[in-house]
N, CA, C and O atoms as CSV, one atom per row, in Angstrom:
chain,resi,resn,atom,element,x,y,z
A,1,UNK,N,N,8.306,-78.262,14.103
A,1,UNK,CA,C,9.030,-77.208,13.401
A,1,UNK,C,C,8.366,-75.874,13.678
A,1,UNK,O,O,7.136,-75.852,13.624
A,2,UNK,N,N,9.306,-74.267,14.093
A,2,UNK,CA,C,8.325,-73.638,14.609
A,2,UNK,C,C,8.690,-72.469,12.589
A,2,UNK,O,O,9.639,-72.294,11.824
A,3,UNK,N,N,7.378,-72.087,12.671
A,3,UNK,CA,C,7.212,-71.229,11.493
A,3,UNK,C,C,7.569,-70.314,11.596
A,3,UNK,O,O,7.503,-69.685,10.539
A,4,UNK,N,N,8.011,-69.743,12.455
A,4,UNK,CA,C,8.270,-68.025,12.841
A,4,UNK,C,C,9.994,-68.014,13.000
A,4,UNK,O,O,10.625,-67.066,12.531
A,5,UNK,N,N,10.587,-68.974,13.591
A,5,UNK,CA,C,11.739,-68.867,13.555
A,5,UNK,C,C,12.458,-70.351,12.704
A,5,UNK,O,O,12.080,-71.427,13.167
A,6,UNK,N,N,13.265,-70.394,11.734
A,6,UNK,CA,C,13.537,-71.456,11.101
A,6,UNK,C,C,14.390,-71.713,11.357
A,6,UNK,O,O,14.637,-72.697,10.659
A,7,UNK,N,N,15.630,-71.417,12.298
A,7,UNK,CA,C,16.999,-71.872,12.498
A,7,UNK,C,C,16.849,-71.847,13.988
A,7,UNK,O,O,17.758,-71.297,14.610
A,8,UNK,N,N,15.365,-72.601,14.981
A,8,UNK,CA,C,15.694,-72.600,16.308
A,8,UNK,C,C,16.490,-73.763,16.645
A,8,UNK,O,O,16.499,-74.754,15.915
A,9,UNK,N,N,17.137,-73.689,17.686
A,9,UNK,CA,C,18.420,-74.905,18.032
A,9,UNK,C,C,17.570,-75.442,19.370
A,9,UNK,O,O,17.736,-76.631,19.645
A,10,UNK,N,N,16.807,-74.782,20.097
A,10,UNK,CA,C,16.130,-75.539,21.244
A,10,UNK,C,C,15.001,-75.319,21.391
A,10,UNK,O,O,14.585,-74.323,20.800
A,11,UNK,N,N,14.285,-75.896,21.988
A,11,UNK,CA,C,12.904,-76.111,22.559
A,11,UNK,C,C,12.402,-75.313,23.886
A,11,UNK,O,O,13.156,-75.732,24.765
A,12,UNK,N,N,11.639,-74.510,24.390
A,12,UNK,CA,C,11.245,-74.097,25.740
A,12,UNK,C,C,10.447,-74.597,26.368
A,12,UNK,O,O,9.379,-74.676,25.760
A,13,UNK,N,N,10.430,-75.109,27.610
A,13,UNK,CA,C,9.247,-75.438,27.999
A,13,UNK,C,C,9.127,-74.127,28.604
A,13,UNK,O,O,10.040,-73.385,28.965
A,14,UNK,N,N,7.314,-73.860,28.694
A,14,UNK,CA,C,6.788,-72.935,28.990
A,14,UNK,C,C,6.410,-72.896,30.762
A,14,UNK,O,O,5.753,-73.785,31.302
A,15,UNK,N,N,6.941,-71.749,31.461
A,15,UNK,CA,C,6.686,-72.263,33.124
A,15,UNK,C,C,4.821,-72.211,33.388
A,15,UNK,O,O,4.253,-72.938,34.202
A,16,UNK,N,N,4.142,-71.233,32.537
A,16,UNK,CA,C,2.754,-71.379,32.823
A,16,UNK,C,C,1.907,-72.538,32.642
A,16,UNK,O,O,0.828,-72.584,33.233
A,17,UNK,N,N,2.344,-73.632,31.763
A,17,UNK,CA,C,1.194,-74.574,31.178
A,17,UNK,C,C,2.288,-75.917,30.912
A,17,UNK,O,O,1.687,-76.865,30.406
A,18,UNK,N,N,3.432,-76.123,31.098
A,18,UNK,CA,C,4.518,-77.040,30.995
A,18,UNK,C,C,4.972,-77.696,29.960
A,18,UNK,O,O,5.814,-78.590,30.037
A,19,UNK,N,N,4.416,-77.272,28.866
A,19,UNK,CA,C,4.559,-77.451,27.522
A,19,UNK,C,C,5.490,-77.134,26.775
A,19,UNK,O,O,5.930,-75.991,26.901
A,20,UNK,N,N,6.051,-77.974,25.827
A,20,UNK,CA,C,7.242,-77.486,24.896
A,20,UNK,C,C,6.845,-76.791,23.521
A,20,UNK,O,O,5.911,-77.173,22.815
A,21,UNK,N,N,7.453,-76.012,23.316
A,21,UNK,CA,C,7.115,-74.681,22.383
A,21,UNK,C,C,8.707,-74.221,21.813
A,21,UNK,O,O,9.673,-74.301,22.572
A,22,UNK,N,N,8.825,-73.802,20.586
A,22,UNK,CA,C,10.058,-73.757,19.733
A,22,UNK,C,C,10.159,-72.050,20.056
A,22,UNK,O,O,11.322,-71.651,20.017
A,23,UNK,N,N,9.303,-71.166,20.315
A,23,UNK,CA,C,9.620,-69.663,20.597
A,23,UNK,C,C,8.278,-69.161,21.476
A,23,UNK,O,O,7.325,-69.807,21.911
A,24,UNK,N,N,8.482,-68.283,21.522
A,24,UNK,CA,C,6.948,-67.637,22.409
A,24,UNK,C,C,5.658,-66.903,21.198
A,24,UNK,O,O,4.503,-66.555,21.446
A,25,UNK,N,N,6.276,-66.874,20.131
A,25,UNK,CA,C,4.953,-66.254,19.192
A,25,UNK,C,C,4.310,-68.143,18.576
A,25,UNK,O,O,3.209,-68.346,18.065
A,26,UNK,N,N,5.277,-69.114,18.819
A,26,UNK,CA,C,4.419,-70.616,18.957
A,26,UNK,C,C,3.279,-71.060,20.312
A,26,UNK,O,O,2.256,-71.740,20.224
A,27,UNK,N,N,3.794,-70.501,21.362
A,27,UNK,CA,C,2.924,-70.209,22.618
A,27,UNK,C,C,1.422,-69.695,22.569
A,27,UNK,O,O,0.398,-70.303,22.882
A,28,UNK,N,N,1.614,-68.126,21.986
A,28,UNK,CA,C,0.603,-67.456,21.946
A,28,UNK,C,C,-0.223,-67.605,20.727
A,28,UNK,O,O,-1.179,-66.880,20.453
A,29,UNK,N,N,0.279,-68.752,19.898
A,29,UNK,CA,C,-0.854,-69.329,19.051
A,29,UNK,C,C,-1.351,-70.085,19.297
A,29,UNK,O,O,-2.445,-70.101,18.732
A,30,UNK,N,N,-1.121,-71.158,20.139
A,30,UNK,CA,C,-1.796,-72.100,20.481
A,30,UNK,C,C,-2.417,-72.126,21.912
A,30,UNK,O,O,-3.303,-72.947,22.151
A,31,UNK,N,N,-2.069,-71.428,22.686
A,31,UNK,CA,C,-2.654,-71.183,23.921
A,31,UNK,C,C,-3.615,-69.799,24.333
A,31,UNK,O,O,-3.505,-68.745,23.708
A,32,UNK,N,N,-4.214,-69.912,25.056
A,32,UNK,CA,C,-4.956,-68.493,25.536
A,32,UNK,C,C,-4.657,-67.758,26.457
A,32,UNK,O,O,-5.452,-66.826,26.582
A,33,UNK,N,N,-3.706,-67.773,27.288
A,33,UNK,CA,C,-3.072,-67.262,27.985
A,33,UNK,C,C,-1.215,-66.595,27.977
A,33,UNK,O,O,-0.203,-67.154,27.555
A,34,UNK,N,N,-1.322,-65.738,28.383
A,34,UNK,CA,C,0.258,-65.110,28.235
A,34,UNK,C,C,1.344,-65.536,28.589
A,34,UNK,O,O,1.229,-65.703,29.803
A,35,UNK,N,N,2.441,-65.848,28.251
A,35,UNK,CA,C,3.606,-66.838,28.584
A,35,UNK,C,C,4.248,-66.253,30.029
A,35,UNK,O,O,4.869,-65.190,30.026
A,36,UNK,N,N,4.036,-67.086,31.350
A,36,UNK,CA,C,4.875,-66.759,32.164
A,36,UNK,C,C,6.272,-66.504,32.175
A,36,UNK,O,O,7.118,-67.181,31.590
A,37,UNK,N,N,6.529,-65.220,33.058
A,37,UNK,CA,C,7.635,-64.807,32.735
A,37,UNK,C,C,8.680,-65.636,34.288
A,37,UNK,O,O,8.363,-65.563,35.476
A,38,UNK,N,N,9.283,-65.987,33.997
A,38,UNK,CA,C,10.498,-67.147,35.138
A,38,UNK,C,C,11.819,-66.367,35.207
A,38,UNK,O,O,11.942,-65.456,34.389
A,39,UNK,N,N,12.740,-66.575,35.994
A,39,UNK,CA,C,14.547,-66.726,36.007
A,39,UNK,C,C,15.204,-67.936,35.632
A,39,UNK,O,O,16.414,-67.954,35.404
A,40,UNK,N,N,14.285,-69.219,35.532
A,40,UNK,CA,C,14.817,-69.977,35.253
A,40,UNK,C,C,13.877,-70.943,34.150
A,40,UNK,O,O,12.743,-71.402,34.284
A,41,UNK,N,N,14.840,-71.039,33.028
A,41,UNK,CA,C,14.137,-71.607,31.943
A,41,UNK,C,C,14.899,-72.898,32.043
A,41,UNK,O,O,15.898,-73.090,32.737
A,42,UNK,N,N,14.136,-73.977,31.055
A,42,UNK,CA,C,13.995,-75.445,30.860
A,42,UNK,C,C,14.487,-75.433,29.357
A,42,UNK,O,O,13.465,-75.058,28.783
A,43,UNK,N,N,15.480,-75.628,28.344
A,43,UNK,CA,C,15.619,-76.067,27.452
A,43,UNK,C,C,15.561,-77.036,26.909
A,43,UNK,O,O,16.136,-77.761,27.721
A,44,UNK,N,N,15.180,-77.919,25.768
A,44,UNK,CA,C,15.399,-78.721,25.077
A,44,UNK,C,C,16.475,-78.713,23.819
A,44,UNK,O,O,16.021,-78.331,22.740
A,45,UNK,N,N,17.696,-79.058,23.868
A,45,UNK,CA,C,18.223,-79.081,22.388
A,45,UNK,C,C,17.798,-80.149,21.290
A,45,UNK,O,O,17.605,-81.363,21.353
A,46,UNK,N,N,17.744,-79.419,20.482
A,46,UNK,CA,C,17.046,-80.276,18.921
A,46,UNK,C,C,18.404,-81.018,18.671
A,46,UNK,O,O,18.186,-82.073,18.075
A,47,UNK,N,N,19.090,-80.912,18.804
A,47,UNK,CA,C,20.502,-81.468,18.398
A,47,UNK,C,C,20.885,-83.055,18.924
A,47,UNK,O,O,21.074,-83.966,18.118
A,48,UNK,N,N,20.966,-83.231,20.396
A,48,UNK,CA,C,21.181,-84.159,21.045
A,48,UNK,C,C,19.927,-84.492,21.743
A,48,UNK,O,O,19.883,-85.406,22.567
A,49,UNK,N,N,19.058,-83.879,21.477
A,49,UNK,CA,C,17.496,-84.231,22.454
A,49,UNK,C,C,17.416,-84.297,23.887
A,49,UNK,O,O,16.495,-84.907,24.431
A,50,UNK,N,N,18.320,-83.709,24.539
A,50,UNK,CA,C,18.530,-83.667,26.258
A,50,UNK,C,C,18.188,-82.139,26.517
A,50,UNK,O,O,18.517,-81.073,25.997
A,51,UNK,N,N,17.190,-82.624,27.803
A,51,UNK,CA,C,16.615,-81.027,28.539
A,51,UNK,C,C,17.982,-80.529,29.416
A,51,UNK,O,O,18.962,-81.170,29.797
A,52,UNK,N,N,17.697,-79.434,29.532
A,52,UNK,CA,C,18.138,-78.542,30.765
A,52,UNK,C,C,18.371,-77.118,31.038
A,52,UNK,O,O,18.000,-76.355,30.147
A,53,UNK,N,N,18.929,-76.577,32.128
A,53,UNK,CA,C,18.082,-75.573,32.874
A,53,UNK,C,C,18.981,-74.970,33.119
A,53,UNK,O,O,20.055,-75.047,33.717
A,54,UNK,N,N,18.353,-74.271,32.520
A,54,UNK,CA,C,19.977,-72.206,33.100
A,54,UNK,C,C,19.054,-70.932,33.778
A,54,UNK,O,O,18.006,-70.448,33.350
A,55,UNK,N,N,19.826,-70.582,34.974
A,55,UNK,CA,C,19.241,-69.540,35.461
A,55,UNK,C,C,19.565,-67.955,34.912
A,55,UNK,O,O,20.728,-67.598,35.103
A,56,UNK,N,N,18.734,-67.042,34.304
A,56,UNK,CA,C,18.526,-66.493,33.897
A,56,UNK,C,C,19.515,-65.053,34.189
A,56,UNK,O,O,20.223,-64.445,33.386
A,57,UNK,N,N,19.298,-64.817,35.447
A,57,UNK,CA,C,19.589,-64.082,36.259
A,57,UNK,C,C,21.120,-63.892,36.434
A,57,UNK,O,O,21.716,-62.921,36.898
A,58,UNK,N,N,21.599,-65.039,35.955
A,58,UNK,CA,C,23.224,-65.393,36.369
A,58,UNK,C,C,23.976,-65.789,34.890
A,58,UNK,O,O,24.933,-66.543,34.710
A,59,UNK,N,N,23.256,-65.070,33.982
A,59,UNK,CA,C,23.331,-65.547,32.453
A,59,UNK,C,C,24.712,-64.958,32.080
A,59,UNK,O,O,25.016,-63.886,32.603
A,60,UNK,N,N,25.739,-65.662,31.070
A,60,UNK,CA,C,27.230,-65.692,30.655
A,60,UNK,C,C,27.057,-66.122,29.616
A,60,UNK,O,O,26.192,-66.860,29.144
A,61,UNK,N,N,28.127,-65.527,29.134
A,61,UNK,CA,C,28.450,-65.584,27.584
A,61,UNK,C,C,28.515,-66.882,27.252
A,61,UNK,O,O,27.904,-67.199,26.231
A,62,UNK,N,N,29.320,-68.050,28.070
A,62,UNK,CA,C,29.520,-69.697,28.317
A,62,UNK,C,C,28.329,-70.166,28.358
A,62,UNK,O,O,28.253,-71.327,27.954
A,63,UNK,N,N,26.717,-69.376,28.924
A,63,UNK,CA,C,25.851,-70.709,29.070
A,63,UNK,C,C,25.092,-70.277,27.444
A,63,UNK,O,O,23.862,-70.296,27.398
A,64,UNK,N,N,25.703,-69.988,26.458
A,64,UNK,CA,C,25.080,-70.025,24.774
A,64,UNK,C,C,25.087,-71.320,24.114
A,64,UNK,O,O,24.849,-71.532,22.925
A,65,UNK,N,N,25.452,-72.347,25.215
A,65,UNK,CA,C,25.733,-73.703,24.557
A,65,UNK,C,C,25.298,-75.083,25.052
A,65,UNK,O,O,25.599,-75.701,26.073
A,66,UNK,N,N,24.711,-75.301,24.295
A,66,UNK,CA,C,24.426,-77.028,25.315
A,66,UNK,C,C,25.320,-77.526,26.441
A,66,UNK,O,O,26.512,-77.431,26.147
A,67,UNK,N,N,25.144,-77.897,27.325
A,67,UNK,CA,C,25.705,-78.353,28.176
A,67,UNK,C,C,26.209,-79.999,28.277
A,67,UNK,O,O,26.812,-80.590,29.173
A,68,UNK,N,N,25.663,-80.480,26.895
A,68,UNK,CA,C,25.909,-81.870,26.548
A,68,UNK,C,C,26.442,-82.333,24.928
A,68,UNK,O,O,26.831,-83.444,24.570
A,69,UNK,N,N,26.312,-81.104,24.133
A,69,UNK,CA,C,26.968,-81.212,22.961
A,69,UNK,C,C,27.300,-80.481,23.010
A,69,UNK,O,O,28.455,-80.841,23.238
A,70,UNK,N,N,27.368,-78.780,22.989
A,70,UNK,CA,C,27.923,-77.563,22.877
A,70,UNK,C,C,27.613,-77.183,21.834
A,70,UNK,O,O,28.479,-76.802,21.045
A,71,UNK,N,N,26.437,-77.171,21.548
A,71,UNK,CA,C,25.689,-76.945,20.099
A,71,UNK,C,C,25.400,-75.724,20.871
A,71,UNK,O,O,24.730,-75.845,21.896
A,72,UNK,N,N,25.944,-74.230,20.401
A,72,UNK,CA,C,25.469,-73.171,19.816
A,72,UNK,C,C,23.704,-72.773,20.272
A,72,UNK,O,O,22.723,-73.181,19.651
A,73,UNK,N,N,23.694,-72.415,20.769
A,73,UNK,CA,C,21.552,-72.676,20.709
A,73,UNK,C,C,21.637,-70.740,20.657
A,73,UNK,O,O,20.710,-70.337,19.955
A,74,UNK,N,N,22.276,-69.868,21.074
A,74,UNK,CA,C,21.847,-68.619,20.863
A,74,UNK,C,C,22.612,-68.112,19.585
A,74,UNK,O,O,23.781,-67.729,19.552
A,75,UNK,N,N,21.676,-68.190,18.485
A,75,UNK,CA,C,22.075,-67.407,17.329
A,75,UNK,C,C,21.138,-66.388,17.333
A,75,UNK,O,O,20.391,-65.990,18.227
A,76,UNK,N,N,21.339,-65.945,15.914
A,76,UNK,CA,C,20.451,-64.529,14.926
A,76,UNK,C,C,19.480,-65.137,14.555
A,76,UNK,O,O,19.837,-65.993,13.746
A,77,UNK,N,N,18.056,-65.148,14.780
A,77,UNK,CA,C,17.438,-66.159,13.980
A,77,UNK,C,C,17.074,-65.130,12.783
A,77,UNK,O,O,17.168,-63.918,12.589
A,78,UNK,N,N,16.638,-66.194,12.131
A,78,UNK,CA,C,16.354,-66.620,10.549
A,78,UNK,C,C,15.194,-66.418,10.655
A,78,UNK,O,O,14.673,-67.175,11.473
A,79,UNK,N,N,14.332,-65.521,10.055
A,79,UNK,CA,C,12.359,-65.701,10.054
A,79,UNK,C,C,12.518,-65.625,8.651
A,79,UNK,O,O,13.426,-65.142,7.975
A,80,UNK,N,N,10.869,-66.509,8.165
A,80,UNK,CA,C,10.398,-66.586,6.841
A,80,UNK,C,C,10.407,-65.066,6.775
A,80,UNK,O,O,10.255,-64.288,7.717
A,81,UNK,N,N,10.656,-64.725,5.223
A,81,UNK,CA,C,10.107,-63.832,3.992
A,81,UNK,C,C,8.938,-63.996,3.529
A,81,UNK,O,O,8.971,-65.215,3.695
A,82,UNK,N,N,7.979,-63.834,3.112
A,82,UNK,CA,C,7.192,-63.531,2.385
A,82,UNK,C,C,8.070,-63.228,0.597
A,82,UNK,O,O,9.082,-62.681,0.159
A,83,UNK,N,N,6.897,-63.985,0.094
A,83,UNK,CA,C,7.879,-63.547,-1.663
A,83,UNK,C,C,6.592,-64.560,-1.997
A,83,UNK,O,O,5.963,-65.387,-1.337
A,84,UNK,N,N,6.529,-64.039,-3.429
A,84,UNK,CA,C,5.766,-64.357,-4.370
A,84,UNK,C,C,6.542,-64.964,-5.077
A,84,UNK,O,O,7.622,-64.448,-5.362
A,85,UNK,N,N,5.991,-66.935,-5.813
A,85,UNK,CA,C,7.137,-67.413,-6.501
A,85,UNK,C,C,6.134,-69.164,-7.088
A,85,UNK,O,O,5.043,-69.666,-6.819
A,86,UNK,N,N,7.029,-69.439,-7.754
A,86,UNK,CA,C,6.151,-70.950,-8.102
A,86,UNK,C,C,7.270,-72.163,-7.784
A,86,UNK,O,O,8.350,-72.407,-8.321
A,87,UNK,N,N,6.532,-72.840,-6.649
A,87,UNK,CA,C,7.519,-73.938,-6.200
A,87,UNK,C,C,7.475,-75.161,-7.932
A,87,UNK,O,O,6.581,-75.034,-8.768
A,88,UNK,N,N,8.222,-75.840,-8.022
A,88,UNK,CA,C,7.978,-76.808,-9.081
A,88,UNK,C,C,9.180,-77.749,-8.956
A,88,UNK,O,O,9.996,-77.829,-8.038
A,89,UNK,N,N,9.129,-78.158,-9.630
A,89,UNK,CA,C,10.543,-79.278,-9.804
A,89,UNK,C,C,11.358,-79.072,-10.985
A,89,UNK,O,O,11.110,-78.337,-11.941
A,90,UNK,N,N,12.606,-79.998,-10.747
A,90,UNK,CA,C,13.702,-79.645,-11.510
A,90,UNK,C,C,12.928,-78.922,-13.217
A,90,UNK,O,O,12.194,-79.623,-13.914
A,91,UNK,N,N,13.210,-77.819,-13.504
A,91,UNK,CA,C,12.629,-77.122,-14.514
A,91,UNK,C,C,13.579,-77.609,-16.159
A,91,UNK,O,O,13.570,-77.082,-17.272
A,92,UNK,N,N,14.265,-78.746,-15.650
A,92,UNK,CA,C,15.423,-79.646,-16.747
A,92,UNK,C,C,14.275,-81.218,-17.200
A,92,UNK,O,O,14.367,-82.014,-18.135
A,93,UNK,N,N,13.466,-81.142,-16.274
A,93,UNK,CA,C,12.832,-82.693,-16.407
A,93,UNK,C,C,11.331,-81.985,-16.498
A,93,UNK,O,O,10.621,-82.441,-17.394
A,94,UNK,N,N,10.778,-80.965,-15.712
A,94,UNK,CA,C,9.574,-80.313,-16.428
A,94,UNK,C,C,9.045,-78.756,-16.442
A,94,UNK,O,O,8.324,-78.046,-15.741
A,95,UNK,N,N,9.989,-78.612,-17.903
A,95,UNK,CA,C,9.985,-77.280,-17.944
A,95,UNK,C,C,8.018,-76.754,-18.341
A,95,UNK,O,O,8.072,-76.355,-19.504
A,96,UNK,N,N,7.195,-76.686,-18.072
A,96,UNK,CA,C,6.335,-76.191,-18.556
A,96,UNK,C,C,6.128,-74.535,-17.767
A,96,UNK,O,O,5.566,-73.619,-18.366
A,97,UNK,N,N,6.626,-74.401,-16.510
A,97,UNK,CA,C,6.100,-73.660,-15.651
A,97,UNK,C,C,7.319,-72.231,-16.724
A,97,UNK,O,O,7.157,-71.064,-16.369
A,98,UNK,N,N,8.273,-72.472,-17.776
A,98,UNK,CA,C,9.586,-71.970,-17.743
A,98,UNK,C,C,8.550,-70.700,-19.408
A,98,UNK,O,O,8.168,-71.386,-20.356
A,99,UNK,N,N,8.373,-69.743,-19.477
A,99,UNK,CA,C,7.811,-68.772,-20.038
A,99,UNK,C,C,8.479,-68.481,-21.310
A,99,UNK,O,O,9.498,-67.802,-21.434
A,100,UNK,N,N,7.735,-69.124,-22.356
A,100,UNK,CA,C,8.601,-68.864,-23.721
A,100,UNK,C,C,8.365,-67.749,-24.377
A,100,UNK,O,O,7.232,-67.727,-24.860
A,101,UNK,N,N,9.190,-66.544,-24.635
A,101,UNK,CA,C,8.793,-65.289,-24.790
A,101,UNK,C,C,8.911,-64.748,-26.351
A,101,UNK,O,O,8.896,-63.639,-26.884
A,102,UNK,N,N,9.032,-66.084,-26.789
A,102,UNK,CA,C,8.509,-66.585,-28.538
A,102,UNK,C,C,7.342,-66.583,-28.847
A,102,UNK,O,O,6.731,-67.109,-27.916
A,103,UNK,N,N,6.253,-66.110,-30.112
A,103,UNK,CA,C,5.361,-66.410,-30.016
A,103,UNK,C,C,5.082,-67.064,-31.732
A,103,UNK,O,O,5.801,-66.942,-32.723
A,104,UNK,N,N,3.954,-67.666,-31.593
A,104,UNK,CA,C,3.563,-68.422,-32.891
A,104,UNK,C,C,3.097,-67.479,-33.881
A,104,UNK,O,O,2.159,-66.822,-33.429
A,105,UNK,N,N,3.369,-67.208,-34.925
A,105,UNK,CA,C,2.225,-66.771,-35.662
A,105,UNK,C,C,1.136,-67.530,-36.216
A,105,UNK,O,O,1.566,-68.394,-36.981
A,106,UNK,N,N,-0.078,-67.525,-36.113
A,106,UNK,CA,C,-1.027,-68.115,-36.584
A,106,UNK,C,C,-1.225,-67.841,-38.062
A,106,UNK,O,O,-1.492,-66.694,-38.419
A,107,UNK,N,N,-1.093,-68.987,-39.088
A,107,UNK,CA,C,-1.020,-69.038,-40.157
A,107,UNK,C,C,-2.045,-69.129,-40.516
A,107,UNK,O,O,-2.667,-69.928,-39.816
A,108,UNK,N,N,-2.897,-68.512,-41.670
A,108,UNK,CA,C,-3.726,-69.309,-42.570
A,108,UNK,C,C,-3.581,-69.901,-43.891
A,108,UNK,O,O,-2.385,-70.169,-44.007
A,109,UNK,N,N,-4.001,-70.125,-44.593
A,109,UNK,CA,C,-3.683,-71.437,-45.677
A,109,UNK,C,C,-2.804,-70.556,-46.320
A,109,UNK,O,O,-3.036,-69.398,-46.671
A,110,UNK,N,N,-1.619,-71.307,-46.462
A,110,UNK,CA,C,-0.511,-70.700,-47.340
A,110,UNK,C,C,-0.066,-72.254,-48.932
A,110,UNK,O,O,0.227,-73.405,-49.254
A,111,UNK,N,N,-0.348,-71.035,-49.232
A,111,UNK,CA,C,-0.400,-71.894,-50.940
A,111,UNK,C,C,1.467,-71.757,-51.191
A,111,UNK,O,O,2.377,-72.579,-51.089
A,112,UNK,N,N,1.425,-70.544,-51.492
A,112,UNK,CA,C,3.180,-70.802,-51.916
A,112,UNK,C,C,3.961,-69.262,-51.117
A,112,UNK,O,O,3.578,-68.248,-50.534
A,113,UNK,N,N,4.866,-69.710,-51.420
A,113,UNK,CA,C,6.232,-68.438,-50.391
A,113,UNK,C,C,6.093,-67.193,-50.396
A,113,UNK,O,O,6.534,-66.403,-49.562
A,114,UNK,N,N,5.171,-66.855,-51.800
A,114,UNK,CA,C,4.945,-65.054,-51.910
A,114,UNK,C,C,3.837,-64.952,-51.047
A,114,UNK,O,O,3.403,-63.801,-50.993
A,115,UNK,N,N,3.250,-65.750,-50.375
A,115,UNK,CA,C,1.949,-64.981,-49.794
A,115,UNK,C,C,2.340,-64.809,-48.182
A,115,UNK,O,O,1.475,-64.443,-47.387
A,116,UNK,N,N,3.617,-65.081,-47.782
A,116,UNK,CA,C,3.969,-64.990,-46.552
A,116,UNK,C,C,4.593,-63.521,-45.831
A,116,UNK,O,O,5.628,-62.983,-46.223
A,117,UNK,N,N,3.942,-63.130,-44.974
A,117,UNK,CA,C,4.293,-61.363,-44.813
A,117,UNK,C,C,5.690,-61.684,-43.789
A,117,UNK,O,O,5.780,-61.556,-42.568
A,118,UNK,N,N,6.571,-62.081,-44.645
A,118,UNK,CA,C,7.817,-61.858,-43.372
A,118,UNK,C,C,8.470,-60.097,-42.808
A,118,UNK,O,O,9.633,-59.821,-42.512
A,119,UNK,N,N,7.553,-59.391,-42.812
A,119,UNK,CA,C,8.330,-58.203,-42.785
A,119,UNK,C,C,8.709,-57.820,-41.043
A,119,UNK,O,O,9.545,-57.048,-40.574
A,120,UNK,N,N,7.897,-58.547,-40.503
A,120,UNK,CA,C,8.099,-58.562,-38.902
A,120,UNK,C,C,9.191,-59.039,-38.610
A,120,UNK,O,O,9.854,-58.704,-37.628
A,121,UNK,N,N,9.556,-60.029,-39.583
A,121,UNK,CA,C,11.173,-60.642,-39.464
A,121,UNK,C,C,12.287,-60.248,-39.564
A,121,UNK,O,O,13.266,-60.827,-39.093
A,122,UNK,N,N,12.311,-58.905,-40.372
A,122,UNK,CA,C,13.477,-57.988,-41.114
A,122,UNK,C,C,14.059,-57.644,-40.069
A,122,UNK,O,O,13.566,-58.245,-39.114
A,123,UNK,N,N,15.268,-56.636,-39.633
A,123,UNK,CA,C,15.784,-56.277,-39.132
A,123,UNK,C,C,16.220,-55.008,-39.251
A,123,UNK,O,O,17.014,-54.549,-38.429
């Protein structure tokens, strides 16, 4: 799965080191060297799992598609956000993480009903 792009549809192999890589900022993390630049790239689709090879140079609106399913592979990609947030589970089965913006009053010994200051309660 590549982290930088979340909606990739194919795989590259890379012409410098022959390796499959989901984008080129997956390349230059794991390797030490700069991604050769080619006319002719090697795809993998994630879709049907079959390689193959379009020349660059001679590129058409028609080769945006697998050549064995016709799965789409050139979209808009999708990159993570950044956001601050708390993963948890269904908040119906365990609400603790869910912020009750009620608060207790802390009582001390209450003998009978006149000694209770409800005036915070009034309206």
């Amino acid at each position: 799965m590549c982290k930088h792009i979340l909606n990739a549809q194919v795989a590259i192999r890379a012409p410098c080191c022959k390796r499959w890589f989901d984008c080129a900022e997956c390349h230059a993390a794991v390797t030490d060297h700069p991604l050769r630049k080619t006319d002719e790239m090697v795809f993998a689709c994630k879709k049907c799992k079959k390689a193959f090879r379009k020349d660059m140079t001679d590129y058409e609106e028609e080769d945006e598609f697998c050549p064995h399913c016709d799965n789409q592979y050139v979209i808009n990609a999708v990159t993570p956000e950044a956001r601050i947030g708390i993963e948890t589970e269904d908040i119906r089965v365990d609400n603790r993480v869910v912020k009750d913006d009620r608060f207790r009053v802390k009582t001390e010994q209450i003998n009978n009903i006149f000694d209770i200051d409800g005036s915070h309660m009034l309206g």
